[in-house]
N, C-alpha and C positions, 0 to 999 in steps of 0.2 A: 644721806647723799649716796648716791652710786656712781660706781668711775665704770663708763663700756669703750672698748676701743672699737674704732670702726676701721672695715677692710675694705677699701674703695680701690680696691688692685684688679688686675686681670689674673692673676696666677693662683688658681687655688692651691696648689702644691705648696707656695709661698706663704701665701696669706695662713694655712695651718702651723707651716714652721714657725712662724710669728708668734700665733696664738699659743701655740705649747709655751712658747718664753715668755708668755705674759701676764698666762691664765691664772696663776696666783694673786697677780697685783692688781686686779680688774673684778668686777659682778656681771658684767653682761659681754657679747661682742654686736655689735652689727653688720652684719651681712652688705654691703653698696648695691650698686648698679652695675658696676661693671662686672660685679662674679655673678649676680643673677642673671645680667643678658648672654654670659660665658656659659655657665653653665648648670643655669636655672634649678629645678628641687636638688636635682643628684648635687652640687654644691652645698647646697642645706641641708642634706643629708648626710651628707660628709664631718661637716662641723658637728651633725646632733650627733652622731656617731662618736664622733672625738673626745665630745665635751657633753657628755648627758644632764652633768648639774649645772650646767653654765646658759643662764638666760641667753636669747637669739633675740635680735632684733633684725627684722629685715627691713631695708629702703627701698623703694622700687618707686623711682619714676613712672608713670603710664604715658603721661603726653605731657609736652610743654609748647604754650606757644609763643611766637614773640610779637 
């Protein structure tokens, strides 16, 4: 089993302070929608930056319809 936490925030600045306090007690993070639509790769490149041995998952909506 694998524990990932996900970052469904708008504040990448945030979402990384997080992930330094968490990054021991998790295997993966995933990446949401709202840091992707914020601030698309350079956010994902931020985290690989950070966290080189730590799996990335990213979520991205494309379209939803109701």
């Amino acid at each position: 089993m694998k524990l990932h936490i996900s970052f469904s925030v708008m504040n990448l600045q945030q979402a990384l302070t997080i992930a330094h306090a968490v990054d021991k007690y998790c295997d993966a993070f995933k990446i949401g929608s709202p840091l992707l639509e914020c601030y698309g790769i350079a956010g994902i490149k931020k985290f690989r930056k950070a966290f080189p041995h730590k799996t990335l998952i990213y979520d991205c909506k494309i379209i939803e319809y109701e």
